[in-house]
DRENBA-757780 format. One record per atom (N, C-alpha, C): x, y, z. Coordinates in steps of 0.02 Angstrom, whole numbers, plus 50000, padded with zeros to 5 digits. Layout:
// residues N
XYZ
...
//
This chain:
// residues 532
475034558142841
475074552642889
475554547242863
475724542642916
476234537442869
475864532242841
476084528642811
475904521142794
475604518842841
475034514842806
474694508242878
475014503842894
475014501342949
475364495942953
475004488942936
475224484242915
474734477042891
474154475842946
473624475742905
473024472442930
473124467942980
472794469343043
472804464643101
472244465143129
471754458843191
471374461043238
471634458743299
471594465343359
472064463743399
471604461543460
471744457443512
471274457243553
471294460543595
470584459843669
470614464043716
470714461343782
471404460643833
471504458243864
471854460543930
471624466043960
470924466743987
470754471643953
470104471543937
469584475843898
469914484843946
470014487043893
470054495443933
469314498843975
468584496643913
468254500443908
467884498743997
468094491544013
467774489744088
468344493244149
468934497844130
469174500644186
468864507644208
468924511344110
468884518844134
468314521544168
468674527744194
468134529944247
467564535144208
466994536944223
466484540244202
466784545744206
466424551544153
466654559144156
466314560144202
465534559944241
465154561144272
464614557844279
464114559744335
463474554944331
463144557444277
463114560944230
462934564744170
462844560544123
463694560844106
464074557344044
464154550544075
463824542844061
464024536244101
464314532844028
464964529044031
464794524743986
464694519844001
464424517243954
464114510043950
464624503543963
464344499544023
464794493044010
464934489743958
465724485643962
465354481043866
464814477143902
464654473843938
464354469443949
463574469643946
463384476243978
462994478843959
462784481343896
463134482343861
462984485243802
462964479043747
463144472943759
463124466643727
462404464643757
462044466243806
461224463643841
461074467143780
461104472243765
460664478143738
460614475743666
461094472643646
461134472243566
460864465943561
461054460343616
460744454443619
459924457243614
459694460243637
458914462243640
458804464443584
459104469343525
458994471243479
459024466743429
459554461443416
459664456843370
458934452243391
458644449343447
458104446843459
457394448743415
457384456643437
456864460943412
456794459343316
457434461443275
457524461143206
457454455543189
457434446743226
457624441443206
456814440943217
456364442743258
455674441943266
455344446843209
455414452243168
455304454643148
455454452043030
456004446643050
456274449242995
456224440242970
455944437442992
455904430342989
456374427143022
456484429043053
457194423543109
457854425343068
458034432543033
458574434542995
458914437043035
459614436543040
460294436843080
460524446143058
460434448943097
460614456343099
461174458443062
461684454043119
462294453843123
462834452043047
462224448642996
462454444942942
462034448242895
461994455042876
461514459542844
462334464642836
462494464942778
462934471142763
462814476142719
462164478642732
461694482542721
461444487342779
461574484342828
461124490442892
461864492642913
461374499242928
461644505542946
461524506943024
462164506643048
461984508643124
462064515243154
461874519543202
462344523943202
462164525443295
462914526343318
462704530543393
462694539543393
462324540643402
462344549243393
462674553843458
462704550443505
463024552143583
463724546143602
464244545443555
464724539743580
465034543043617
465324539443670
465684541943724
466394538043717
466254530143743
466804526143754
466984523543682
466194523143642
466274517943574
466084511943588
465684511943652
465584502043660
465294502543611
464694503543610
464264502843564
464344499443487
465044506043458
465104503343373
465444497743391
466104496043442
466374492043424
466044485643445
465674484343494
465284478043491
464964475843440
464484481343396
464354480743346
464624476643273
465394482943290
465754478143246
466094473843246
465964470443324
466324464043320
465794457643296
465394460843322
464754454243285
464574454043221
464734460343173
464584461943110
465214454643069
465984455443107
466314453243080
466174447143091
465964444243131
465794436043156
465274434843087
464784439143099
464114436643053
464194436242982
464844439742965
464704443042871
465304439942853
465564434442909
465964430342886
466004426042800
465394421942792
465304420242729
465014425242665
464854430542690
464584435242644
465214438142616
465784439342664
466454443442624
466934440142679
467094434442634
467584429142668
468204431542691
468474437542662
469254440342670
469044445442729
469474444942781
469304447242850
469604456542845
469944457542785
470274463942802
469764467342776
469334463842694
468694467242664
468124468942697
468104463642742
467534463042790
467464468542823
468144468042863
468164475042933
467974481842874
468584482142833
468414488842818
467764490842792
467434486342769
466634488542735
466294488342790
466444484242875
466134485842911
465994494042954
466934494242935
466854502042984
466704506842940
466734506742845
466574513442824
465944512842783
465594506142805
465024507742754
464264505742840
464564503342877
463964500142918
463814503942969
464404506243006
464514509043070
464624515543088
464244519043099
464344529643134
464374531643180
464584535643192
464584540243267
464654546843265
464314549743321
464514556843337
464744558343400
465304559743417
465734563743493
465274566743517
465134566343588
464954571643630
465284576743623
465894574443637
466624580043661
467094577243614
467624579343605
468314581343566
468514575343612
468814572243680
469034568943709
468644560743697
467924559743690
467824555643686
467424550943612
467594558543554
467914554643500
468344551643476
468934555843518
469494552643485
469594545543535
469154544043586
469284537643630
468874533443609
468444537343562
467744530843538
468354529543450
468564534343437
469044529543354
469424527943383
469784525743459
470224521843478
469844516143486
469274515343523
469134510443513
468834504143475
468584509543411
468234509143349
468924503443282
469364511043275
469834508943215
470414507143265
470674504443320
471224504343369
471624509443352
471514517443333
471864520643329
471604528943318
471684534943349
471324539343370
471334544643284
471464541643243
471484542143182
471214539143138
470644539343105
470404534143053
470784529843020
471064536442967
471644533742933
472654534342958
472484531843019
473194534043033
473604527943022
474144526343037
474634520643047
474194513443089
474144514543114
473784508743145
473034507043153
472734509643117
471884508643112
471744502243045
471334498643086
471084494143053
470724495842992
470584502342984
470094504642935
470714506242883
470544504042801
471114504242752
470724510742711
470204513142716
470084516042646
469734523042676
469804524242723
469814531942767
470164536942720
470134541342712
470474547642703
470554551542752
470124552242804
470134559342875
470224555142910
470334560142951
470534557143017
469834554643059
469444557643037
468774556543097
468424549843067
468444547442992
468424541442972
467364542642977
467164537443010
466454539843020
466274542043080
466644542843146
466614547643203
466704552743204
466164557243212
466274564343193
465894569743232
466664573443257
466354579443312
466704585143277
466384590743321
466434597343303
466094601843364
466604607243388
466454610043426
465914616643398
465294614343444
464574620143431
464864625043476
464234630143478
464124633843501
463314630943537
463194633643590
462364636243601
462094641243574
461404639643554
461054646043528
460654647443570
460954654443618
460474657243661
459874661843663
459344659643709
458944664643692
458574666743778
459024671243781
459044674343839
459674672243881
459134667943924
459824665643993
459944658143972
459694655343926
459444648243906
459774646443833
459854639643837
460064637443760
459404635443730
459134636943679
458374636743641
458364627043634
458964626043624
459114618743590
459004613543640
459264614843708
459604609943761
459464612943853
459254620543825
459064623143902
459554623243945
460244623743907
460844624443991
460974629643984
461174633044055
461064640844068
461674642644039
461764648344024
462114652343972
462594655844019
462564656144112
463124658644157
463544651944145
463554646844152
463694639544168
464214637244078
463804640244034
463934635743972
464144640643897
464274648143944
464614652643890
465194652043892
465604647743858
466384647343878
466844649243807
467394651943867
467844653843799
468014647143761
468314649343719
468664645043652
469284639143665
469244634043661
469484628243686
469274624543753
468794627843769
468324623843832
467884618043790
467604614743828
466964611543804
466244615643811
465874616443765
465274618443783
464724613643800
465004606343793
464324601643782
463614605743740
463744607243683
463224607543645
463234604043598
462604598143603
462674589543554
462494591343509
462764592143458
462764591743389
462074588843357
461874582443394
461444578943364
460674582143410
460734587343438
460164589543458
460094596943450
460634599143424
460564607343449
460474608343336
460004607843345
459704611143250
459154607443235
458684612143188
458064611743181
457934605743131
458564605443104
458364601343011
458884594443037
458654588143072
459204582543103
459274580843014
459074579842988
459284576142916
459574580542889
459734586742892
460024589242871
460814590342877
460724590042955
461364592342989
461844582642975
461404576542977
461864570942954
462124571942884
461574575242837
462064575642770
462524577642764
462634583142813
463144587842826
463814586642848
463644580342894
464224576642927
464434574742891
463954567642863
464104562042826
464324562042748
464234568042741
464304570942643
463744567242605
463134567342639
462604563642596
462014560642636
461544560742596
460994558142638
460834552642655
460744550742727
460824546242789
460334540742804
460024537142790
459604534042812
459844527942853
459794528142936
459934525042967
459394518443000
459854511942983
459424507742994
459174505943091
459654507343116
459544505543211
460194513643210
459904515843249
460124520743293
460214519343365
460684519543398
460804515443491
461244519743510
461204520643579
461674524143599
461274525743684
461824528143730
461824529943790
461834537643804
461554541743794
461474550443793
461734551843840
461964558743855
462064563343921
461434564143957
461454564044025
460954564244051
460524570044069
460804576144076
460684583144111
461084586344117
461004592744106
461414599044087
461014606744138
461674608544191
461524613044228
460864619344191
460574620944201
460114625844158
460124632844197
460754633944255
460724639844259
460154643344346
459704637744352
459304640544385
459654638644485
459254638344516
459524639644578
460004634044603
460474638344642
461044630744678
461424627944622
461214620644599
461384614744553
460824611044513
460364616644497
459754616044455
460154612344390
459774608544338
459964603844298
459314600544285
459394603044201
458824599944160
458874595144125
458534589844119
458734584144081
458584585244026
458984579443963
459134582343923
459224574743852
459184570643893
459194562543888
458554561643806
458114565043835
457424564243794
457524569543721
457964573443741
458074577343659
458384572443605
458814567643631
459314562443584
458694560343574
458244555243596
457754551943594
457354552043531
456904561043571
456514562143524
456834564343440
457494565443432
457614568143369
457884561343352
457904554743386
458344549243319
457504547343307
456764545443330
456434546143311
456134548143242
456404554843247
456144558843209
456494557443129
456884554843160
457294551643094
456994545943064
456614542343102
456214536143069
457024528743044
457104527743090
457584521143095
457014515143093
457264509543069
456794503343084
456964503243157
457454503143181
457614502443248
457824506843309
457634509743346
457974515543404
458044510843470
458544511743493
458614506743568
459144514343612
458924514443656
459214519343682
459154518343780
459834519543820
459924517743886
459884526043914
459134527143979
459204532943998
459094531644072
459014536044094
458774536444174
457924532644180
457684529844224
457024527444221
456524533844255
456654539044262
456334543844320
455884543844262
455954545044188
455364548144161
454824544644151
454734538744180
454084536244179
453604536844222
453864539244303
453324543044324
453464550344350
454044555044325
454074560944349
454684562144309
455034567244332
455674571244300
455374577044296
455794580944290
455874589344272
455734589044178
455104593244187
455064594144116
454874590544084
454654580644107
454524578044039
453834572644066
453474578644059
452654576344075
452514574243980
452704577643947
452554579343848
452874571643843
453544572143870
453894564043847
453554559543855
453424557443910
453194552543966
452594550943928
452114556543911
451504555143881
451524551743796
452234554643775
452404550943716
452484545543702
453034543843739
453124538643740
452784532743757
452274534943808
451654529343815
451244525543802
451134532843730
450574532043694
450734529143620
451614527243626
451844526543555
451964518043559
451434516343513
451294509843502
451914504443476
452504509443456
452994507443409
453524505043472
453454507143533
453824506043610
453644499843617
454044493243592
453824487643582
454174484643645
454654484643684
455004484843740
455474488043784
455284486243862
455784490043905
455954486043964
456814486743963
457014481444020
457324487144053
456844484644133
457194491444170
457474486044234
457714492444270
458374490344309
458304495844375
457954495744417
457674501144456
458164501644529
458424496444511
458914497544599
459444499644588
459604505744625
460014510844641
460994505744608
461334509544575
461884504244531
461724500144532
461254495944522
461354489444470
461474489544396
461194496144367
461134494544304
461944497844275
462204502044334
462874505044304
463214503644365
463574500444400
463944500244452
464244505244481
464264507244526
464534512844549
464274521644552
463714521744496
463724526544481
462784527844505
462634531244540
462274534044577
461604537944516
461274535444502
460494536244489
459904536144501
459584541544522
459024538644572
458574538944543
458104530644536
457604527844500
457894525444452
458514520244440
458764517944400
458614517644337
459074513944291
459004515644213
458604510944178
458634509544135
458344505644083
458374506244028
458224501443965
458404501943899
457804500143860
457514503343810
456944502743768
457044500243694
456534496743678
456694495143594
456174497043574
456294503143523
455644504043477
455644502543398
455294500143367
455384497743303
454624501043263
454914504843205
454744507943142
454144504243156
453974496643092
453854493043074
453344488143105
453154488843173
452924485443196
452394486443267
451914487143280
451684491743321
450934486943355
451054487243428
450884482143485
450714484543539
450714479243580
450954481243668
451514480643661
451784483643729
452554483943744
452574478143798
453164474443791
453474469343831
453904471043874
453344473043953
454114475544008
454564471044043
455064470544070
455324467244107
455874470944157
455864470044222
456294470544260
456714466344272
457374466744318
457824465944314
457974467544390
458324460744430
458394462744508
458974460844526
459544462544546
460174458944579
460424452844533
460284456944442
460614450144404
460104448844357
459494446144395
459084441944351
458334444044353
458054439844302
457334444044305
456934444144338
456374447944353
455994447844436
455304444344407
455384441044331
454764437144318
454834437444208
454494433944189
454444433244134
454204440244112
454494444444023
454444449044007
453424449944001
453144452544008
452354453744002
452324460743943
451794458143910
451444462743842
451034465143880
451154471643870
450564475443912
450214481943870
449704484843893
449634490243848
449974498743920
450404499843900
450854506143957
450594510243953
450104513043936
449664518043942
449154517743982
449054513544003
448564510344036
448384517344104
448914520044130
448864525044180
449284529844150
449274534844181
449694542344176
450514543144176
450664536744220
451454534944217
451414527144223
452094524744186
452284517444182
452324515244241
451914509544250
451814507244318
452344501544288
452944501044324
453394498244338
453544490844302
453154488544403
453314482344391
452604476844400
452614472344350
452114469944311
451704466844357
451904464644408
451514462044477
451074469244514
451194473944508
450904478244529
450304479944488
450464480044428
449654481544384
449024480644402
448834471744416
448434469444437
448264472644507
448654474744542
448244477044610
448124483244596
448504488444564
448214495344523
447654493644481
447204489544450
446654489044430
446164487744491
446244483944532
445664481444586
445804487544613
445994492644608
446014496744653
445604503844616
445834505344549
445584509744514
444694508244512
444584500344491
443814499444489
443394500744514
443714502444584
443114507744630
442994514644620
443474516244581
443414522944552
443314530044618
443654528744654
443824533044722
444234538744695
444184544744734
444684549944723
445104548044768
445784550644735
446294550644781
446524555444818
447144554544847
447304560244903
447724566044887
447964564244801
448214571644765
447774575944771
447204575944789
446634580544777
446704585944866
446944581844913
446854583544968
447754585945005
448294582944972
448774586044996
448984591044960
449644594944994
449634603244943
450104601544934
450204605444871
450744608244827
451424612044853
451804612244816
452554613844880
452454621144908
453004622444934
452954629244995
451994630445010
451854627645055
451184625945078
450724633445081
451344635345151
451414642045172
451544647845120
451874645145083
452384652645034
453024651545068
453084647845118
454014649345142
454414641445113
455034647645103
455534643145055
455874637645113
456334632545099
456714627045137
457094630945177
457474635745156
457894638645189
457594645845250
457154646945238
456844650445287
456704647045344
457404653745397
457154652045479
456674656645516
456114654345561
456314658245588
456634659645670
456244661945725
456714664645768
456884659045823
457124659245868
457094652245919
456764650945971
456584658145975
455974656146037
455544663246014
454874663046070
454354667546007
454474673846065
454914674446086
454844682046126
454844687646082
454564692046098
454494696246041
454204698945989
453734691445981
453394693045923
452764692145951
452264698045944
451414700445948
450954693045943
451034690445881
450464684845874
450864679045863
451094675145894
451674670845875
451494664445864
451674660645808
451544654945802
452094650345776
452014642845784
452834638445791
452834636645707
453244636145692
453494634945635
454074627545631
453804623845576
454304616645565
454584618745517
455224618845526
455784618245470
456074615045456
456564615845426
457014610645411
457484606245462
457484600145479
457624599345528
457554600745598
457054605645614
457084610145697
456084614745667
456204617345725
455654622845751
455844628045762
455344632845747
455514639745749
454894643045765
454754650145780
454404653645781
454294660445739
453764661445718
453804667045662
452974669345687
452894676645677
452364682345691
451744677345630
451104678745661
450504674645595
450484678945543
450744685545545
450454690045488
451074689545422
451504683645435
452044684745390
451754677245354
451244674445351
450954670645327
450624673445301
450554670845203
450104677145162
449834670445138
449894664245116
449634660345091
449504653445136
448904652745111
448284646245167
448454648945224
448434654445256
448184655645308
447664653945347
447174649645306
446414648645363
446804642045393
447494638145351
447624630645380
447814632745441
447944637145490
448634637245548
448304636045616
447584636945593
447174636045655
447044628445645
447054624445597
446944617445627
447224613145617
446954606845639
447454602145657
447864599945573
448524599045596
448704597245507
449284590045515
449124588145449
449734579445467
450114583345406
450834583945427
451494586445382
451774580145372
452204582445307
452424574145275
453094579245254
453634573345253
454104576745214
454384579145170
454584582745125
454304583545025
454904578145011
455614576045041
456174573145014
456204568545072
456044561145040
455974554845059
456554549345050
456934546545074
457404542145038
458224542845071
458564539045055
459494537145060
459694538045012
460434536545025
460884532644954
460804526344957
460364523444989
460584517044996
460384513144921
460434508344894
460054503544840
459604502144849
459264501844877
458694499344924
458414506444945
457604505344916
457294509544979
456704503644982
456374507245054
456004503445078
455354504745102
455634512045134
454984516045164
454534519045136
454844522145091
454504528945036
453984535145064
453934536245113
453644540045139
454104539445221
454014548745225
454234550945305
453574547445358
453954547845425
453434546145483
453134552745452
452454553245486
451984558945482
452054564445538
451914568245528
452044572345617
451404578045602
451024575145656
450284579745690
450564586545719
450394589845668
450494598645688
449854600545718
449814604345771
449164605445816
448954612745783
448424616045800
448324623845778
448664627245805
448714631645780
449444638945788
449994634645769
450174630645701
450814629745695
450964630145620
451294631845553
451304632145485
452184628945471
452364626845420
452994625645385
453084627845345
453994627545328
454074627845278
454144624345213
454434625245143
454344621145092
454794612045104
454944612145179
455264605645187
454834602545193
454334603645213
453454599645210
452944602245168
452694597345151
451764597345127
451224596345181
450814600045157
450194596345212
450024591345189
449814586145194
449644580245176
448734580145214
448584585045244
447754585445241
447824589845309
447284593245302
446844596245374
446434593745386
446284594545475
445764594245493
445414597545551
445104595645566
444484598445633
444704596845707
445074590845697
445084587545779
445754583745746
446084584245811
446524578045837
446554571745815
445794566645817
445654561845833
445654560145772
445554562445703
445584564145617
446164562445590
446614567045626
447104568045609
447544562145621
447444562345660
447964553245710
447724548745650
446944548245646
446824543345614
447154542045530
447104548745494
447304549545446
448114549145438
448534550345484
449334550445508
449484540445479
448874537445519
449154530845521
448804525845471
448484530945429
448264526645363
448794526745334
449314533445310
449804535945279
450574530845279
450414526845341
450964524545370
450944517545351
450384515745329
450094508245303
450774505445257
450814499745244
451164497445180
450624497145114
450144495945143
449644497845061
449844506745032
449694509345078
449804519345048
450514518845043
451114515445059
451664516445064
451854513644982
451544507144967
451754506444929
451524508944868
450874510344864
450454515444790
451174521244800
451054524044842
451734529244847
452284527744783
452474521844818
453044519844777
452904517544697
452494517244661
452454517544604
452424521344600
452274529544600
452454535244554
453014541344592
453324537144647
453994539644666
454524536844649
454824538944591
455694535144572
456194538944591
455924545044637
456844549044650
456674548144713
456744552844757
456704554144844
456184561544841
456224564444803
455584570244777
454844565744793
454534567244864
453844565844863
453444570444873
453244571844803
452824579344798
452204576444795
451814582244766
451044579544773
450704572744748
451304575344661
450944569044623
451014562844663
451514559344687
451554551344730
450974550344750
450464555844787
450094552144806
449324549944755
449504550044691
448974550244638
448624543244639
448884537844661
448534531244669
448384529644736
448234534844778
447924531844856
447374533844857
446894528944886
446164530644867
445994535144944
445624541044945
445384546044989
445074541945019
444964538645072
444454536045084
444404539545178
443544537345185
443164540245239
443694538345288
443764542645346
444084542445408
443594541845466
443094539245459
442714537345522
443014529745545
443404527845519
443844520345560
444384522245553
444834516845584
445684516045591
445524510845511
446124512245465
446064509545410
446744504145458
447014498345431
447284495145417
447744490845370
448304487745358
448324484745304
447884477345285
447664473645337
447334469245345
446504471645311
446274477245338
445784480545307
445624480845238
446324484045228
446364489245154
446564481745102
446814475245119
446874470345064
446194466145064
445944468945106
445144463845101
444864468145062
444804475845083
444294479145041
444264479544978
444934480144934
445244479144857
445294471044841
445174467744892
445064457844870
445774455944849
446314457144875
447104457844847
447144449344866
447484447444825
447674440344841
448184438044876
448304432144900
448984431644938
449644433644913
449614430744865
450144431644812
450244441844802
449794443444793
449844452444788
450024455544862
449734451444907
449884454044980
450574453745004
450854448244966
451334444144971
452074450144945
451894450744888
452114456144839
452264465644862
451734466444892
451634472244921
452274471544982
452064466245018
452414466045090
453274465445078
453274462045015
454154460144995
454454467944957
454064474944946
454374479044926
454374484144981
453814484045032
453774488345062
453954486845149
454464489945182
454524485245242
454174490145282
453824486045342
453354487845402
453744494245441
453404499645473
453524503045538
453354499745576
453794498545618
453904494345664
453764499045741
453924506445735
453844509745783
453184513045778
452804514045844
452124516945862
452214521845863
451554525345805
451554534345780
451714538245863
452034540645882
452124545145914
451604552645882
450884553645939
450474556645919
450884564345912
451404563645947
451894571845957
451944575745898
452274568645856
452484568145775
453204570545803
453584570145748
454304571745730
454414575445699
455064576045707
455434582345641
455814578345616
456004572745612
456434568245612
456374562345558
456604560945502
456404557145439
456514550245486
456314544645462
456354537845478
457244535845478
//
């Protein structure tokens, strides 16, 4: 390589890292701006922890991102390292360089966004090249360091990461996306390996990939967010702060084990979430928005949640104990009416709606358009429309077809930022009629008059909104309805009813009514095929 050129720090005017575009909704990077909240929260956390001691002015901790993409991360890092360790190593060229080769790590996703995270790291896609701020590099990768894996398959599946092996067997100079920092059994091992020595990292941070195709039907995709997670963990950092999708606090594919982990892990000292559709990443489409957690080694509590609405906070952070239910109930105004509600100790209506393909028939199953033809014929709701199909091609819950049934829709929701409804209108299926997996039953019954009744409990903003605490995507499967209490159908329930009977206060009524907006239109006893 040539000579360095003299020590400089150059500024950023306009910042690159706030133009480029995302590789995907997968791969997001992080705003700086965002990623300066995040560290602001972490420097908070260590300064409460450490006697009111300045993070930033410690040239001793070890940071490391294990998923860098853009590099916000190190270089924010190390721009505050250099502010803080100002009087500790007064000469600004000593400073930087002990900042970038003794404080600061990384690992590439990809080959492309290492060498864009040591651009933005050393200003130069070379550690030690001509123009990197870093003087005492020898390699090029400096402390950013990728290497193209392989997957280790076992079968159709990667054992490590679960992405399907049609999708992610690629020849030689492709990307495989197989993360380094998740795909091996021994993580302390594989950093010695990097790092030429053993690692003990003081805060580990970083923004993960989100999900990786796994091969299975259509654009199936398993998340993958919670493997970074659980292995910087496992590493035992005083500090882990990490930005993922929020779905896993009451659902996701696969991470019932997480969800329950993380709940129950006392060391989950905070989480600021961000639930409306881009707010927390602009532009970029997440459904059940993201959020960022601080867990600390050292110190072990309630967790302090806080949301986050169009900017600002939707109320002071609250210590809570998050285990409290089966999934993180959100938002902190809601708790209190999830207790007056649990104390009656009622079953709910997971017990009474079914599980997907009701029938046994898939979304895409039609059948015919009118029933000529067929011996015992009965109407069928599909996707979008009606159909007719023979009764004997019904092999499962067959005793439901003879009675009355209220169908709900399994996929609830827009693009919009906003949802509001969280549940489909209901639509009263009469006897002789079954669906397919585009609906659930949401209950049988005996009569008409049941059914109606039960249609327009469903439709309430009280059931609408329990709904909406354990729905964060547009997926309203069985579980959503795990906090609605079953209750007797010998009356028309109401919302006026249902806040007297739980003693909800104005202020909670108040609350309920500002997340959940009214049907405004009268149940049509016909029902629909037709989402809101």
């Amino acid at each position: 390589m040539n000579a360095q050129a003299p020590f400089t720090l150059r500024g950023r005017n306009p910042d690159v890292l706030t133009c480029i575009a995302n590789l995907s909704n997968d791969e997001v990077f992080t705003p700086p701006d965002f990623a300066n909240r995040i560290l602001g929260t972490l420097a908070e956390a260590w300064a409460a922890n450490n006697k009111g001691a300045n993070i930033w002015a410690d040239k001793s901790v070890k940071f490391l991102d294990p998923c860098t993409k853009s590099g916000v991360f190190l270089r924010e890092i190390t721009t505050r390292l250099t502010k803080g360790l100002e009087q500790e190593i007064p000469n600004l060229e000593k400073r930087v360089n002990h900042i970038l080769t003794k404080q600061v790590f990384g690992i590439g996703i990809t080959q492309i966004t290492a060498l864009l995270s040591r651009r933005s790291l050393y200003c130069s896609k070379y550690a030690n090249g001509k123009h990197s701020i870093a003087k005492s590099f020898t390699s090029e990768d400096g402390n950013i360091w990728f290497k193209r894996l392989k997957h280790t398959w076992d079968g159709d599946k990667c054992k490590y990461c679960g992405a399907g092996k049609l999708v992610f067997d690629r020849a030689e100079g492709l990307e495989t996306h197989a993360y380094a920092f998740i795909h091996t059994d021994n993580i302390k091992a594989r950093l010695a390996e990097i790092y030429g020595g053993n690692m003990q990292f003081d805060v580990i941070i970083g923004n993960p990939p989100y999900q990786l195709e796994d091969g299975g039907y259509g654009t199936s995709a398993a998340p993958i967010y919670q493997l970074f997670v659980e292995q910087a963990l496992a590493l035992e950092p005083r500090y882990a702060v990490f930005v993922t999708p929020s779905r896993w606090m009451a659902g996701g594919k696969g991470l019932d084990k997480y969800r329950e982990r993380m709940l129950s892990d006392k060391r989950l000292r905070k989480i600021v979430d961000y639930p409306k559709l881009y707010e927390g990443f602009p532009g970029v489409k997440i459904r059940g928005g993201i959020s960022y957690f601080v867990w600390e080694r050292d110190s072990k509590g309630l967790c302090a949640v806080q949301t986050i609405w169009d900017g600002q906070p939707t109320g002071p952070a609250v210590e809570r104990d998050i285990d409290a239910y089966d999934i993180l109930v959100r938002r902190n105004e809601a708790v209190p009416i999830l207790d007056k509600i649990r104390a009656k100790k009622e079953p709910t209506l997971e017990r009474r709606v079914s599980s997907r393909k009701p029938f046994g028939l898939a979304t895409n199953f039609k059948g015919k358009p009118s029933k000529s033809g067929l011996k015992n014929s009965i109407q069928l709701y599909e996707n979008q429309r009606t159909g007719w199909i023979d009764r004997n091609q019904i092999t499962v819950n067959a005793e439901w077809i003879d009675k009355w049934k209220v169908l709900m829709t399994r996929v609830q929701g827009t693009s919009a930022a906003l949802e509001t409804k969280f549940l489909s209108k209901p639509i009263i299926a009469e006897p002789g009629t079954a669906c397919t997996e585009t609906y659930l039953v949401a209950g049988c019954f005996e009569d008409e008059e049941t059914a109606a009744t039960y249609a327009k409990y469903l439709r309430t903003r009280f059931v609408r909104f329990l709904v909406s605490l354990r729905k964060p995507t547009q997926d309203a499967a069985r579980g959503v309805y795990g906090f609605v209490p079953d209750l007797s159908l010998d009356q028309e329930w109401t919302d006026a009813k249902l806040y007297k009977r739980y003693g909800l206060t104005k202020d909670e009524i108040t609350f309920i009514e500002s997340q959940v907006a009214e049907h405004v239109d009268d149940l049509d006893e016909e029902g629909s095929i037709n989402d809101d």
